[in-house]
C-alpha positions as CSV (number, residue, x, y, z in Angstrom):
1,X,-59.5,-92.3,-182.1
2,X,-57.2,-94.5,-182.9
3,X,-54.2,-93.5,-185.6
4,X,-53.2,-96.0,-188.1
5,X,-49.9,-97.1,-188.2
6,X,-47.7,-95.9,-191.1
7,X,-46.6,-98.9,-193.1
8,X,-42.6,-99.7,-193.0
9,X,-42.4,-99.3,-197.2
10,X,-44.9,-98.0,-199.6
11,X,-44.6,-96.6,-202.9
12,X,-46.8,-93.3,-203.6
13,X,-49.0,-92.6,-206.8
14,X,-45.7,-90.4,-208.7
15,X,-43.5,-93.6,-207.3
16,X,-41.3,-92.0,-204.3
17,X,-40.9,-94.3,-201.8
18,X,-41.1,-94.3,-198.4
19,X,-39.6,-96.2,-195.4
20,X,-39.3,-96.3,-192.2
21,X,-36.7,-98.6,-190.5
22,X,-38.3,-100.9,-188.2
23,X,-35.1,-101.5,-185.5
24,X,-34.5,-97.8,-186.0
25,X,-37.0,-95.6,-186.8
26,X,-35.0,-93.6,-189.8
27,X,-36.8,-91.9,-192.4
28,X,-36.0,-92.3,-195.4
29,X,-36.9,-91.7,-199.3
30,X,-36.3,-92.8,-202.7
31,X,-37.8,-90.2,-205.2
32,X,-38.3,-90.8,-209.0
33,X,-35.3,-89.5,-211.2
34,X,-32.8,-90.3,-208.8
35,X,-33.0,-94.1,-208.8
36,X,-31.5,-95.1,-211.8
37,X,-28.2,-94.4,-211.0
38,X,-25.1,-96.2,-211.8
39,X,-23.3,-97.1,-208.9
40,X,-19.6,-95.4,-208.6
41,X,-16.3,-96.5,-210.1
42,X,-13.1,-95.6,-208.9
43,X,-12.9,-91.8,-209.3
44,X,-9.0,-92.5,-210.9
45,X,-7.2,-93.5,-213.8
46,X,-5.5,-97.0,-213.0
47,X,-1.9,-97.5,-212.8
48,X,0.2,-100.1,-214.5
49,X,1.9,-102.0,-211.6
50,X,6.1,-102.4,-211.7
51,X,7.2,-105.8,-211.3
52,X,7.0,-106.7,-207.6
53,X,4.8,-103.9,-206.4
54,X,1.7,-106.3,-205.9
55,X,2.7,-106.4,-202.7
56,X,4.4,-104.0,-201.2
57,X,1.5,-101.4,-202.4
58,X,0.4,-100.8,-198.8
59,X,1.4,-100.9,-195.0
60,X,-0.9,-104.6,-195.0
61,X,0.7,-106.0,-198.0
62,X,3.0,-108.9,-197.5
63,X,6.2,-107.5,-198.3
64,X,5.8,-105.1,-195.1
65,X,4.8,-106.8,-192.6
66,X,7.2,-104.8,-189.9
67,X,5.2,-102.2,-190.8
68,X,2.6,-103.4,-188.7
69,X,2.0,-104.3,-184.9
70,X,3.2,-107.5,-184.2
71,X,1.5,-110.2,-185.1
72,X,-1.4,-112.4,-182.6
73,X,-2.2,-115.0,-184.9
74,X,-2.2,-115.8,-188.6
75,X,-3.7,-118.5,-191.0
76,X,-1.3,-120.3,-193.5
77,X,-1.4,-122.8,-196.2
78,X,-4.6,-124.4,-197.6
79,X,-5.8,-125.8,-194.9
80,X,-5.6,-121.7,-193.1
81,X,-3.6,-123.6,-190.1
82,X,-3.4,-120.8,-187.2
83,X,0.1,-120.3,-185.9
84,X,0.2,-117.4,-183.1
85,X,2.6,-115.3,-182.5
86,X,5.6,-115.4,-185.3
87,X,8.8,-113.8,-184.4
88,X,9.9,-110.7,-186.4
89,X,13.1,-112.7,-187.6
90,X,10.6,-115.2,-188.9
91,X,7.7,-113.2,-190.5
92,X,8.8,-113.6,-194.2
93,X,9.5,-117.2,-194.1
94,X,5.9,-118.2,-194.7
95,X,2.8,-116.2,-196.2
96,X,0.2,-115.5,-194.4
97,X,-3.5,-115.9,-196.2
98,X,-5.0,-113.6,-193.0
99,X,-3.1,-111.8,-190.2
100,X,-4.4,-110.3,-187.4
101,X,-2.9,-107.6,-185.6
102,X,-3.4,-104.8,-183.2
103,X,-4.4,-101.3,-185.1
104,X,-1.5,-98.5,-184.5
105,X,-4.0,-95.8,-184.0
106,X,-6.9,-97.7,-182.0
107,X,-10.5,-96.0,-181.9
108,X,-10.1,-97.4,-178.0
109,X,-6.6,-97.5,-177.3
110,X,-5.1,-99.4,-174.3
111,X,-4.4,-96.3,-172.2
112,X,-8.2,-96.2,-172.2
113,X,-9.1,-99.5,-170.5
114,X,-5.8,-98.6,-168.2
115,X,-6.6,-95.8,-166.7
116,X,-10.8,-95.9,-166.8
117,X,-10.9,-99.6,-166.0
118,X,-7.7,-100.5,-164.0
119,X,-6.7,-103.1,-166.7
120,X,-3.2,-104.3,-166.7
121,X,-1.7,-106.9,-169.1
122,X,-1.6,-110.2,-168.4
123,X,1.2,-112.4,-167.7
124,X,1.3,-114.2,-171.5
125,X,1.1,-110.7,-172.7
126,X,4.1,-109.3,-170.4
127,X,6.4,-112.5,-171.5
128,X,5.5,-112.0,-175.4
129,X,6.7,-108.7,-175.3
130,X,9.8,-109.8,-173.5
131,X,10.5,-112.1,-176.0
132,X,9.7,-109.4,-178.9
133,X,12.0,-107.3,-177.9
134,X,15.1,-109.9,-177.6
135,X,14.5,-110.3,-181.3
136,X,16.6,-107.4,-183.0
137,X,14.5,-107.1,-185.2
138,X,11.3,-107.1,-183.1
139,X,12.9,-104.7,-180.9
140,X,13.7,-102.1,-184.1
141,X,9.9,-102.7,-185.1
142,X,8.6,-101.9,-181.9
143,X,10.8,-99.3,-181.4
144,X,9.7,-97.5,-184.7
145,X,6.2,-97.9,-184.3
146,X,6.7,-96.8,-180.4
147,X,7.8,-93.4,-182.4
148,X,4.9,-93.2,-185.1
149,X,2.5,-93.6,-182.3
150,X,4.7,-91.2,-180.0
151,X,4.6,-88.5,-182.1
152,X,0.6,-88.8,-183.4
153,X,-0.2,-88.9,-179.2
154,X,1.9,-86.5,-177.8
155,X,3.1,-89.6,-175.5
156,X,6.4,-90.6,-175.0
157,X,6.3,-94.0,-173.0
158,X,9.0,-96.3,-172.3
159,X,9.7,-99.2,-175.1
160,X,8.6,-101.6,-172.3
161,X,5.6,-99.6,-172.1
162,X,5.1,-99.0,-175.6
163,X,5.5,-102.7,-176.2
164,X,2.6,-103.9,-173.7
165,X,-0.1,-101.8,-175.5
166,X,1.5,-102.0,-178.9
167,X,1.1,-106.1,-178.4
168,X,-1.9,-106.1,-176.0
169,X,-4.2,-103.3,-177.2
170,X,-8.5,-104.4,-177.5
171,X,-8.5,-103.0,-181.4
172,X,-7.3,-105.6,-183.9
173,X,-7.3,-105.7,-187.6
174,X,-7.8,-108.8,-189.5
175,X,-5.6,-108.4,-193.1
176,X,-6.4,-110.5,-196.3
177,X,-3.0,-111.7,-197.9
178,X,-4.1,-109.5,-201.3
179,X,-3.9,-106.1,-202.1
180,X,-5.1,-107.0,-206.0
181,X,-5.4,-109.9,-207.6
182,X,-3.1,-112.1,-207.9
183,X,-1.6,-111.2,-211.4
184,X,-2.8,-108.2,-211.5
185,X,-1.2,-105.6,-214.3
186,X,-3.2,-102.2,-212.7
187,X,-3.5,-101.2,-209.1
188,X,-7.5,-100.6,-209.9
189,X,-7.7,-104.9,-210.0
190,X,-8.9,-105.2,-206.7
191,X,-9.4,-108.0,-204.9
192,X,-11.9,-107.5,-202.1
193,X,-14.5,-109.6,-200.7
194,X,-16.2,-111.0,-203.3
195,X,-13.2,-111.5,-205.1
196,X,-12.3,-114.6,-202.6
197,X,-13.4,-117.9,-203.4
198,X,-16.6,-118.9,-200.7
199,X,-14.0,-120.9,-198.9
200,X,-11.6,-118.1,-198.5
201,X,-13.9,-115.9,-197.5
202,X,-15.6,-118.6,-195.1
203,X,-12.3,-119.2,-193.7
204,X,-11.2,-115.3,-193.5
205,X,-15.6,-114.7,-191.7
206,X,-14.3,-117.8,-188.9
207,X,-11.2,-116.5,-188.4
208,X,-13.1,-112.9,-187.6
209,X,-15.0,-114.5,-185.2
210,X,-12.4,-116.4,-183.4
211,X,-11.0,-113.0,-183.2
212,X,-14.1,-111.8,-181.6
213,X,-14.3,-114.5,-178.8
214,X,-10.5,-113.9,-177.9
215,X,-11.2,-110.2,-177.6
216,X,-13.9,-110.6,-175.4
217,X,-12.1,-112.7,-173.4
218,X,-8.9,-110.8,-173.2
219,X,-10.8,-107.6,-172.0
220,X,-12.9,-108.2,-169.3
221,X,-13.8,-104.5,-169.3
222,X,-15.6,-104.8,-172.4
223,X,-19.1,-105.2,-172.7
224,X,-19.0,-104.8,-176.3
225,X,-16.9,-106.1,-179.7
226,X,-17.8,-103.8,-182.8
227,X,-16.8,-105.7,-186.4
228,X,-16.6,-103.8,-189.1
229,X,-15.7,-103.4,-192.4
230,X,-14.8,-100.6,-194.5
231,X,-14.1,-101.2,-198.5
232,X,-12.5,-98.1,-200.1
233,X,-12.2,-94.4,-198.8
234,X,-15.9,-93.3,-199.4
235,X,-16.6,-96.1,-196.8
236,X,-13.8,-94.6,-194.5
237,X,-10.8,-97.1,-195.2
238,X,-7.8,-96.4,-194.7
239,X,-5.9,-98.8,-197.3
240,X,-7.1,-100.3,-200.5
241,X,-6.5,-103.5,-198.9
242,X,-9.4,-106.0,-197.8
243,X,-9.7,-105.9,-194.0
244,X,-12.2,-106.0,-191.0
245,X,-11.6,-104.2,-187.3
246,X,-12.8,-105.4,-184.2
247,X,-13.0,-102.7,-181.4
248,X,-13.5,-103.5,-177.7
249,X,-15.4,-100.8,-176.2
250,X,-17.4,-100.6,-172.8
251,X,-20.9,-99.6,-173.9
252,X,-23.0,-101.5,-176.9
253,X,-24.3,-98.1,-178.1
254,X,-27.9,-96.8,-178.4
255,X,-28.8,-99.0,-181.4
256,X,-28.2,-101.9,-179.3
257,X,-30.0,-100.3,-176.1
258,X,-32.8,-99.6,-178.5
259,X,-33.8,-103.2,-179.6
260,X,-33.3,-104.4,-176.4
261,X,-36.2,-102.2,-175.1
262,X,-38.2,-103.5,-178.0
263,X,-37.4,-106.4,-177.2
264,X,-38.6,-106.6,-174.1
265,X,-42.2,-106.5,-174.5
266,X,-41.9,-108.8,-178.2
267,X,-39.2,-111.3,-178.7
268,X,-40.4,-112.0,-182.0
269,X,-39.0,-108.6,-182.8
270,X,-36.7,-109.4,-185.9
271,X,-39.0,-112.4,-187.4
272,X,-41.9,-110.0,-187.3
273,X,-40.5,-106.5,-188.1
274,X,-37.4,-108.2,-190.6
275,X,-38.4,-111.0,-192.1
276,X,-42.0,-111.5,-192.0
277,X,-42.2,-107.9,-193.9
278,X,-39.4,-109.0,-196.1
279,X,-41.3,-111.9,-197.3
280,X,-44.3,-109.8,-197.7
281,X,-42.9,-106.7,-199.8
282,X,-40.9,-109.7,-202.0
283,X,-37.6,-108.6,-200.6
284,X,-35.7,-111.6,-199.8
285,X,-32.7,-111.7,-202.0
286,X,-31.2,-115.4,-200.9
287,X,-30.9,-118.2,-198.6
288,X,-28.8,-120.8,-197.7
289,X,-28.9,-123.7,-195.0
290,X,-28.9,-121.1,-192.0
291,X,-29.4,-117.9,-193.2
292,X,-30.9,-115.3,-195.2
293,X,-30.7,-112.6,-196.8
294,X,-33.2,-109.3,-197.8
295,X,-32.9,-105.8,-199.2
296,X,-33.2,-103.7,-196.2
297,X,-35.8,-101.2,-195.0
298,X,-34.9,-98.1,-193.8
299,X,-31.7,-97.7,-194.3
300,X,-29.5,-94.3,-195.2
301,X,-27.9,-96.3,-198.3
302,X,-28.8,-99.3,-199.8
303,X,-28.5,-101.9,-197.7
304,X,-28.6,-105.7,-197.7
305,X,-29.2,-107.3,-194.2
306,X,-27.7,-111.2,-193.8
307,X,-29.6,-112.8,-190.8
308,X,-28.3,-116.1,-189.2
309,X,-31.4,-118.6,-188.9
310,X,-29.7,-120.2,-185.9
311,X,-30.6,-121.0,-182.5
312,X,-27.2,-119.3,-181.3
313,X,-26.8,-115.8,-181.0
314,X,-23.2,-114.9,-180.2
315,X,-20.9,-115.3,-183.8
316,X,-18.6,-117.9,-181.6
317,X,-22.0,-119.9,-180.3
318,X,-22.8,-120.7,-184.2
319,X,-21.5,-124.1,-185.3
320,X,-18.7,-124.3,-188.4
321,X,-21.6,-124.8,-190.6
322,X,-23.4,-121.7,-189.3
323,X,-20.6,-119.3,-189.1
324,X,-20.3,-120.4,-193.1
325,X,-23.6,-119.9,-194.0
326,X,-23.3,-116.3,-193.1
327,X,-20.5,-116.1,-194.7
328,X,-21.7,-118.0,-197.8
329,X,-24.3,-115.0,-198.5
330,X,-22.1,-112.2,-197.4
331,X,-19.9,-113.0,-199.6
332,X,-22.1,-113.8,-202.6
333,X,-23.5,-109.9,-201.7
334,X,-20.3,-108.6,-201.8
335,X,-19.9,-110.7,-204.9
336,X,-23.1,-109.2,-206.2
337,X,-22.0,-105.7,-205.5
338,X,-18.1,-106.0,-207.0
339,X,-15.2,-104.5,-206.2
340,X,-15.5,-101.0,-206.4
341,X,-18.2,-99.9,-204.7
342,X,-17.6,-98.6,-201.6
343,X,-19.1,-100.4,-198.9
344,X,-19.6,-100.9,-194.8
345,X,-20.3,-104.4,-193.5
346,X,-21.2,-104.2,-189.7
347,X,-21.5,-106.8,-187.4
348,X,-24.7,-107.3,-185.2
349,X,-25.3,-109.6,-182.6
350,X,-26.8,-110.0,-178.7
351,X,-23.9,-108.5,-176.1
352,X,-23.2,-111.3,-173.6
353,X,-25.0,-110.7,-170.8
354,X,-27.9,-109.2,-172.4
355,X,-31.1,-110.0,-171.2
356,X,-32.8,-111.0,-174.6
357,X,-32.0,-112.6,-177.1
358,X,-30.8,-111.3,-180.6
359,X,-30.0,-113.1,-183.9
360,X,-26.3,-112.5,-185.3
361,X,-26.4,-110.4,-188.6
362,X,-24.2,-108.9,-191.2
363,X,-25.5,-105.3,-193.1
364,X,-23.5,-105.1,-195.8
365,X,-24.1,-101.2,-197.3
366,X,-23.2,-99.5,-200.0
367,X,-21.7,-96.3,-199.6
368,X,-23.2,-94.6,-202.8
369,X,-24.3,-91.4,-201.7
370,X,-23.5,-88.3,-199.6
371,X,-25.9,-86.8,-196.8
372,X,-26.4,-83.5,-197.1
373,X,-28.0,-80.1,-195.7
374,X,-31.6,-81.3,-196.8
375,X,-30.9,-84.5,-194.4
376,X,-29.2,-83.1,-191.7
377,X,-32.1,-80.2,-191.4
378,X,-34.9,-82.9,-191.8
379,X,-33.6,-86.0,-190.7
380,X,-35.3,-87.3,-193.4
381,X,-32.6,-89.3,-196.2
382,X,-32.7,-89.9,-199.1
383,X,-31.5,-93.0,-200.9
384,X,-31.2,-93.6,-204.1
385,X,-31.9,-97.1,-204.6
386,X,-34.8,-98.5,-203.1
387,X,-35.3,-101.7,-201.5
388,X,-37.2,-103.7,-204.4
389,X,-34.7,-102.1,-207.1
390,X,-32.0,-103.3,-204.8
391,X,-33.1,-106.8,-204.7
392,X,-33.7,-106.7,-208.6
393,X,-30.3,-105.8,-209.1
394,X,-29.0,-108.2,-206.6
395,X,-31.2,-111.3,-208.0
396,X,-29.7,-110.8,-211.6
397,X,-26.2,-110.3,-210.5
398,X,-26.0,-113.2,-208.3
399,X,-28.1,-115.6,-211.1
400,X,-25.2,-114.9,-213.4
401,X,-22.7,-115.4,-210.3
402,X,-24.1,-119.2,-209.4
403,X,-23.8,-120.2,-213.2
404,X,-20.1,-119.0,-212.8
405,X,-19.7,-121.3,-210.3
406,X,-18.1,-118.0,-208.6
407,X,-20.3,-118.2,-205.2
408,X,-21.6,-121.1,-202.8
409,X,-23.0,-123.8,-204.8
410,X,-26.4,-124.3,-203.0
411,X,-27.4,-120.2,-202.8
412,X,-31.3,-119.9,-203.4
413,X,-31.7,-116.9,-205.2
414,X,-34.9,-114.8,-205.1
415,X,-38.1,-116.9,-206.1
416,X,-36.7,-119.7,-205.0
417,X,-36.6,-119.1,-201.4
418,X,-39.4,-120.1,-199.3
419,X,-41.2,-118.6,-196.1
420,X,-39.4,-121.4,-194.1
421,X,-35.9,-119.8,-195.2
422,X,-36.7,-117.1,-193.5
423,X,-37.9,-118.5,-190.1
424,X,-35.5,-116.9,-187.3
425,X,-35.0,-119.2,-184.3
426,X,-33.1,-116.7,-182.2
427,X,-35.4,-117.1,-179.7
428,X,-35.5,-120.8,-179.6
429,X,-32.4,-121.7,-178.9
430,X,-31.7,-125.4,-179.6
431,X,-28.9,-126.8,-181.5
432,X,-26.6,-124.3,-183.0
């Protein structure tokens, strides 16, 4: 006898619904009279800021930038020119719209790859850290965060030592110039995502991905580079300051593993289970040239999923154009969403090497609920927010956005995408 599949979304007669995530298999529900909720604001009163302390609020704000690991790179001016590494001395004489930077406490830290992998520093990263430390005031940062890091470890290398994984480490953070808005008057303005301008935020998602490629190709160890973003401390930041990690790590993970397997015996995988069932349930939220975006199915939280509609796969083997059509709809999400709701953004995308191909996507996920005993005993979740309400709330928001002239110009919004937007050529690779 043959069982009938269960359907990825359906609605029952007293309107729960139910899904099933089709890369992951997670149950989940949405049941009536928990729906309707208001997303979460800031659970505090905001503060009137004192003159100057726009930005020196946190350890990424530009007025403490030795509070930091030394700089690898950073974009300045309009044009987001990259200059590489900026003596200490130097730091202040020009403000940085993005830094990037290795993270003090790394998820993976360099000791890791060291003493697991045999990796040792190369020679550019040897003579940086030379020439860091002849800078007095390089050699007082490092020294200081040598201690920080000493004294959360239990490790008390030499500076020289300190220095090479302090400046070579595989865990970078990329930092937005802003902690709020520029003229803020209370620390509760803000400014995070969808508070750039598209070309901000294009230049701030390229500048993520050059990150990427020179990660991969400074630890040949890695098999892996995990992007992430985490908005607020629901989502597990840190700092109320807009910033994305990129963590080397030596296994892609069992999600990954997962879809490849699926993959092997249907390459069609993500045009079939994604967007071909997106297009059927009327979940497609928007389009540009080159990518796409639906309410997700199957998710823990309400989730958006941005696909690229490129031939490439890698982030760095998309052309400018379709590295910034990702970012064009990420960014109109996040938009969308505003700036206090807490909020993940993961980074998806084939692990060189791999043996089939993957599109590159963004989940962008809002962090509105807490799993509890009913979850962890059932493995069932429940969200609050399903996927049709999702793209309802996301169609109106982003209307009102495009007449602002507040997100990329030529966004299709809901109805006005087609079939053909969502037509994945991850498979066919031709012109990137």
């Amino acid at each position: 006898m043959r069982v009938k599949a269960q359907p990825m979304i359906v609605r029952l007669p007293d309107g729960t619904v139910k899904q099933v995530g089709p890369l992951t298999g997670t149950r989940v529900w949405t049941v009536p009279g928990r729906a309707g909720r208001a997303l979460p604001s800031l659970p505090r009163e905001p503060r009137t800021l004192e003159p100057g302390e726009a930005s020196r609020l946190c350890a990424f704000c530009s007025d403490r930038y030795l509070e930091t690991t030394p700089e690898k790179v950073r974009l300045v001016g309009p044009a987001f020119e990259a200059v590489h590494h900026v003596p200490a001395s130097e730091l202040f004489d020009t403000p940085a719209e993005f830094r990037r930077f290795g993270n003090l406490f790394e998820i993976v830290s360099a000791e890791y790859w060291r003493e697991n992998h045999g990796f040792r520093q190369p020679r550019a990263v040897i003579e940086w850290a030379q020439q860091y430390l002849a800078d007095p005031v390089g050699h007082e940062q490092l020294q200081r965060l040598a201690e920080i890091r000493a004294r959360a470890t239990g490790v008390v290398p030499s500076l020289e030592e300190a220095a090479l994984d302090l400046l070579g480490g595989s865990h970078d953070v990329v930092v937005a110039r802003r902690h709020v808005l520029d003229g803020a008057r209370t620390d509760d303005q803000l400014a995070a995502s969808g508070t750039l301008s598209p070309d901000e935020h294009g230049a701030y998602f390229a500048f993520t991905v050059d990150s990427l490629a020179a990660i991969q190709a400074a630890q040949p160890a890695a098999t892996y580079v995990s992007v992430f973003q985490n908005w607020l401390a629901p989502a597990g930041a840190s700092f109320e300051h807009l910033h994305k990690q990129l963590v080397a790590v030596d296994e892609a993970g069992p999600q990954v593993d997962r879809e490849l397997r699926m993959l092997a015996s249907d390459r069609n995988l993500y045009q079939l289970a994604i967007a071909d069932l997106a297009v059927a349930e009327r979940l497609v939220v928007a389009a540009v040239d080159g990518a796409v975006a639906v309410a997700g199915v199957g998710h823990r939280y309400p989730a958006f999923e941005v696909y690229s509609t490129s031939g490439a796969n890698l982030p760095q083997e998309h052309s400018d154009a379709g590295i910034r059509a990702v970012s064009d709809l990420v960014h109109a999400l996040h938009a969308a969403t505003g700036a206090h709701v807490p909020t993940n953004e993961e980074w998806h995308y084939r692990p060189p090497g791999a043996p089939w191909p993957m599109p590159w996507r963004v989940v962008l996920k809002w962090r509105v609920s807490t799993p509890a005993g009913f979850e962890g005993g059932t493995k069932i979740f429940v969200n609050t927010i399903d996927p049709w309400e999702l793209r309802r709330r996301a169609v109106v928001a982003l209307q009102h956005l495009r007449d602002d002239g507040l997100v990329a110009a030529g966004i299709r919004i809901g109805d006005e995408c087609t079939a053909d937007d969502t037509r994945l050529h991850y498979a066919d690779p031709g012109e990137a």
